[in-house]
Steps between C-alpha positions, in 0.01 A plus 500: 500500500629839415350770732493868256307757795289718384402786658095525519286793666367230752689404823684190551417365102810380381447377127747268395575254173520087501718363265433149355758440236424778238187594603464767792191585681323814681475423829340717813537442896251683704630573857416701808832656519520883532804542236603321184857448625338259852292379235801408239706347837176234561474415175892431452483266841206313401566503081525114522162487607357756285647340218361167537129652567503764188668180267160302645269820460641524170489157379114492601420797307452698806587873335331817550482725158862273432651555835522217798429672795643383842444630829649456829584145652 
């Protein structure tokens, strides 16, 4: 998984891409941290985790308008 931040108007939304071979995909983690950069530190401590759920979100077509959306564990 490569995490890419992006910065977005909402707190604690750290957008991020999952690579599978040549392929990369949008994907969005909801938390209830106040800043992007506690937000970026959970998701980099738990990315194994995150990984394996968006691959399974993703490989049962669970997208919103293209985008697997994750949220806190």
């Amino acid at each position: 998984m490569q995490i890419v931040p992006r910065i977005k108007p909402e707190h604690g939304t750290i957008t991020f891409f999952l690579a599978s071979g040549a392929h990369r995909q949008l994907c969005r983690l909801a938390t209830t941290f106040n800043t992007q950069k506690q937000a970026l530190s959970y998701l980099q401590k738990n990315r194994t985790e995150f990984e394996r759920r968006a691959r399974a979100r993703l490989a049962a077509g669970e997208l919103e308008d293209g985008i697997v959306v994750l949220s806190m564990l």
